[in-house]
C-alpha positions in Angstrom: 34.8 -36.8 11.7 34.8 -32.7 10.8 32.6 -33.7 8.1 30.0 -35.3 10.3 30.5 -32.8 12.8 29.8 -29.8 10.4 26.7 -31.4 9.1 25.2 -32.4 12.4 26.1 -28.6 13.3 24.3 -27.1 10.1 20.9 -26.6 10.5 18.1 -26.7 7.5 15.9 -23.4 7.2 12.4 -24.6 5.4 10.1 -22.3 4.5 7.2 -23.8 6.0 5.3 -20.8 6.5 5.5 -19.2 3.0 2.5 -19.0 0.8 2.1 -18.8 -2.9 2.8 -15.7 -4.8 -0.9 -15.9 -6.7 -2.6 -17.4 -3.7 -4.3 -14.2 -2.6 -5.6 -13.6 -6.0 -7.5 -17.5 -5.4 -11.3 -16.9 -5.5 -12.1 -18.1 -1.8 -9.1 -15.8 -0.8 -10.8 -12.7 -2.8 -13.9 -13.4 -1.6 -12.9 -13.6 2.0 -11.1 -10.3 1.5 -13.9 -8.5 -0.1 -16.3 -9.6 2.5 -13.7 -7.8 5.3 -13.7 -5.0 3.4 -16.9 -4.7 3.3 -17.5 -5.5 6.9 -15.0 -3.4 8.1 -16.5 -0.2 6.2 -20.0 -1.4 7.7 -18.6 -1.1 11.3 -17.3 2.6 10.4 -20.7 3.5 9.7 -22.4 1.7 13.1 -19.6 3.6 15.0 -20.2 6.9 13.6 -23.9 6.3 14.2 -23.2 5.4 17.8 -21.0 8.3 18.5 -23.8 10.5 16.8 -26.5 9.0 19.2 -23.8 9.8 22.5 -23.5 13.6 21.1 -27.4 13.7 20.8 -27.8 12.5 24.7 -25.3 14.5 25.5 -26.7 17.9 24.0 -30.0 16.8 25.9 -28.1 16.3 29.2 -26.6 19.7 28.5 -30.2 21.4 28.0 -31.4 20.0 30.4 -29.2 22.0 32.9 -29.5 25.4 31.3 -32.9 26.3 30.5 -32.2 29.2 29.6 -30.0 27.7 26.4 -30.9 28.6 22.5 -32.4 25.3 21.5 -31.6 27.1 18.2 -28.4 27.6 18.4 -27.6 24.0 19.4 -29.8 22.2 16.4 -27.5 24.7 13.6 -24.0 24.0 15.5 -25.0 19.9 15.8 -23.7 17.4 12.8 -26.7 15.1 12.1 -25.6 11.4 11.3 -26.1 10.9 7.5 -26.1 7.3 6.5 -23.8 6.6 3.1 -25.7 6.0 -0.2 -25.0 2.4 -1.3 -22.7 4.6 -4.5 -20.4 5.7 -1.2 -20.4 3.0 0.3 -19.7 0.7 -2.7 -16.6 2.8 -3.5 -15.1 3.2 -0.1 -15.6 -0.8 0.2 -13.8 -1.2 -3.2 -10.8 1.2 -2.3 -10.4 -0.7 0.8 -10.2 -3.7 -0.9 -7.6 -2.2 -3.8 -5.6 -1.3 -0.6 -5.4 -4.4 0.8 -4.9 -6.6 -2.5 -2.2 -4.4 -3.3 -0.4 -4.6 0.5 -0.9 -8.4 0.1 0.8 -8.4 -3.1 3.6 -6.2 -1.6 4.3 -8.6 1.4 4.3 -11.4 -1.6 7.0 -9.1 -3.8 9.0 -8.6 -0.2 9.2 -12.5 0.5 10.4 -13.4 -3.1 12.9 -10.6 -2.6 13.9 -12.0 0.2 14.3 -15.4 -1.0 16.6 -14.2 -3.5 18.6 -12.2 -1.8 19.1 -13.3 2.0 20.4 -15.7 3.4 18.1 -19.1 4.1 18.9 -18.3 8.2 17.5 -14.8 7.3 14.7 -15.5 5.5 13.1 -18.3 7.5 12.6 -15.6 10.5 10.8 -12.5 8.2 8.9 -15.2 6.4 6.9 -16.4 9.5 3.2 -17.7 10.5 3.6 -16.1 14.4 -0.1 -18.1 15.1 1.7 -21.6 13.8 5.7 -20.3 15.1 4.2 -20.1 18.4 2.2 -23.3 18.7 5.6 -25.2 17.5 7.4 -22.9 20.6 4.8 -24.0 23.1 4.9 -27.4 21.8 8.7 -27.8 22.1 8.8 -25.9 25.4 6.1 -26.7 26.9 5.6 -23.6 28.4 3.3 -20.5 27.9 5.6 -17.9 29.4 8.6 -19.2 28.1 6.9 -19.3 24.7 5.8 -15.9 25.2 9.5 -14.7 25.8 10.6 -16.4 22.7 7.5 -14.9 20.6 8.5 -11.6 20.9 11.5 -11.5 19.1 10.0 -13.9 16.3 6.9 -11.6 16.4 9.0 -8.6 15.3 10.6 -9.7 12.4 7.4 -11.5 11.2 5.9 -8.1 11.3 9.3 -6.8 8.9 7.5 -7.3 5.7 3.8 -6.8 6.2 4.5 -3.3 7.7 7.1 -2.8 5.2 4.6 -3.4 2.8 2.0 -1.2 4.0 4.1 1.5 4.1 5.1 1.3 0.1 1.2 1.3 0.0 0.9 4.3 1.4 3.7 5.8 -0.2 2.6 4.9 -4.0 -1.2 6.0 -2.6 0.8 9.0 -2.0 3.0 10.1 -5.0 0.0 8.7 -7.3 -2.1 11.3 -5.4 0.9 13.9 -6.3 1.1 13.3 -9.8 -2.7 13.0 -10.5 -2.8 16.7 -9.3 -0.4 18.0 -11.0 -1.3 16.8 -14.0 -4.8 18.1 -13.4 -3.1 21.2 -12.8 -1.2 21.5 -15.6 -3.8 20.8 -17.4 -6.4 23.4 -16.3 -3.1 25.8 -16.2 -3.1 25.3 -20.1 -6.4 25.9 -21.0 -6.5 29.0 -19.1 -3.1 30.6 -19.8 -3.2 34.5 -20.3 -1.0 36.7 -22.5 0.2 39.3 -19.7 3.2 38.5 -18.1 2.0 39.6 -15.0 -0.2 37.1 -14.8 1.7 34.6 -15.7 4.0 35.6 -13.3 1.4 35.6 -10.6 1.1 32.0 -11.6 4.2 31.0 -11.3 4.6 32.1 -8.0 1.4 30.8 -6.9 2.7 27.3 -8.7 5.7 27.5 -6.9 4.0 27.7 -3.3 1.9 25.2 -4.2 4.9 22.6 -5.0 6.8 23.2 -1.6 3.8 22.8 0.2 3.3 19.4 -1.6 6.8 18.6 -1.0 6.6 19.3 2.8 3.3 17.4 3.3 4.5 14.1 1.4 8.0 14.5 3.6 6.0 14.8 6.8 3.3 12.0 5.9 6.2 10.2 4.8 8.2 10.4 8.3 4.5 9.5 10.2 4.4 6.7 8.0 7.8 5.0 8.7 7.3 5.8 12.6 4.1 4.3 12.4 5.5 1.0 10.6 8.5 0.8 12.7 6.4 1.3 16.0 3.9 -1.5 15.0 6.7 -3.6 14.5 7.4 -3.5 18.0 3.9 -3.5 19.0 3.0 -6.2 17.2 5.9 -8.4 18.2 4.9 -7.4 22.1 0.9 -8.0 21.3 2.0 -11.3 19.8 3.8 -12.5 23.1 1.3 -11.2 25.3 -1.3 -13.5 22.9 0.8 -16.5 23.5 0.7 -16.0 27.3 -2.6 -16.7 27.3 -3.4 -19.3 24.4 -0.4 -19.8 22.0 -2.1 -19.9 18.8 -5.4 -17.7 18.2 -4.4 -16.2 21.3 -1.1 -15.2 19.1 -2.9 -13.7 16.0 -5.3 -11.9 18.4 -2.9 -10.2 20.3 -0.4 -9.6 17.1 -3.4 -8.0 15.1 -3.9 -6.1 18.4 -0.4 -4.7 18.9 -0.3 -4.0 15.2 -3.5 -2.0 15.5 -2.1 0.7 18.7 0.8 1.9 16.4 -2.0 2.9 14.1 -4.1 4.3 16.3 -1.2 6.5 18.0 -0.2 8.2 14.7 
């Protein structure tokens, strides 16, 4: 009977959610992600041409009430909108897409991690779909709110891994940054190293500044990066419940990508 009881009592974790390591590396999936990029960079440019076309009416609405105002003046001091050459725009598109290929293949590194080396209980709950979790919710409660109340827990560790992810993005992007200049550095420093140990003094010095500022701008991106992961965490998992309330589902992915998005914007 302790036998029976103890299996009826265990529960099976499935990873039902989990996709392939190589799946975003798929053609459809690469294509769809190149196209994103692209459209999100596209809709950078249309906002900065928008916000251009508010300062314009602005300065006009301000001219208008001071005649007296150098017309000069305000045509040097005003920043007129320059559309990207397709060159700039090509690059920016393909750096966006690096960025996310790589944070995709983070989140898959993180889940095969995690398989390894949590517990099945564990696992199930960082490895997550929150659109999909929260249908199954509603579907088993039959109940927006109380799916809603139940989404925002599952929300927040679904969120664990992606944000963990982007943030070992951003901190490679970072200390590859670091090392590309100080190579450069070094490098120039070679080439144009003088005999007079005054100078090279000077240099040294001057090297040595350089380095703790370095230091204290990757520790303080650093620290903005992990508040700005852990906060979208909880932002996310709140966006995602929120979602629910109103459709579970697409409502879900809206309001997750939502919440996930104000953490960003904040920092």
């Amino acid at each position: 009977m302790s036998v029976v009881a103890a299996k009826q009592q265990e529960k099976a974790y499935t990873l039902v959610d989990k996709k392939p390591f190589f799946k975003h590396f798929y053609p459809k999936d690469v294509a769809i992600l190149a196209v994103r990029s692209a459209a999100m960079q596209g809709l950078m440019v249309f906002n900065a041409y928008v916000a251009s076309l508010d300062l314009e009416y602005s300065d006009e609405e301000d001219s208008s009430e001071d005649e007296f105002e150098d017309i000069d003046a305000i045509g040097e001091e005003k920043e007129e909108f320059v559309p990207p050459s397709l060159e700039e725009f090509s690059l920016t598109s393909a750096k966006s897409f690096g960025k996310s290929l790589s944070i995709t293949t983070y989140v898959r590194s993180l889940e095969e991690a995690a398989v390894r080396f949590f517990r099945p209980r564990t696992t199930s709950k960082l490895i997550k779909d929150i659109s999909k979790s929260s249908m199954r919710k509603y579907a088993r409660t039959s109940s927006k709110i109380t799916s809603a109340a139940l989404m925002v827990k599952t929300g927040m560790r679904a969120n664990i891994l992606s944000h963990l992810a982007i943030f070992l993005v951003e901190e490679t992007q970072q200390l590859v940054i670091i090392l590309y200049r100080h190579f450069v550095s070094r490098k120039k420093g070679k080439q144009s190293k003088k005999n007079l140990r005054s100078i090279e003094e000077g240099i040294q010095s001057i090297d040595s500044d350089n380095e703790e500022d370095t230091m204290s701008a990757f520790v303080s991106a650093t620290g903005r990066n992990a508040s700005r992961s852990a906060l979208a965490v909880i932002t996310g998992g709140i966006g995602a419940a929120m979602g629910t309330a109103v459709r579970p589902g697409i409502g879900t992915m809206i309001g997750g990508t939502l919440g996930d998005s104000v953490a960003y914007v904040l920092f």
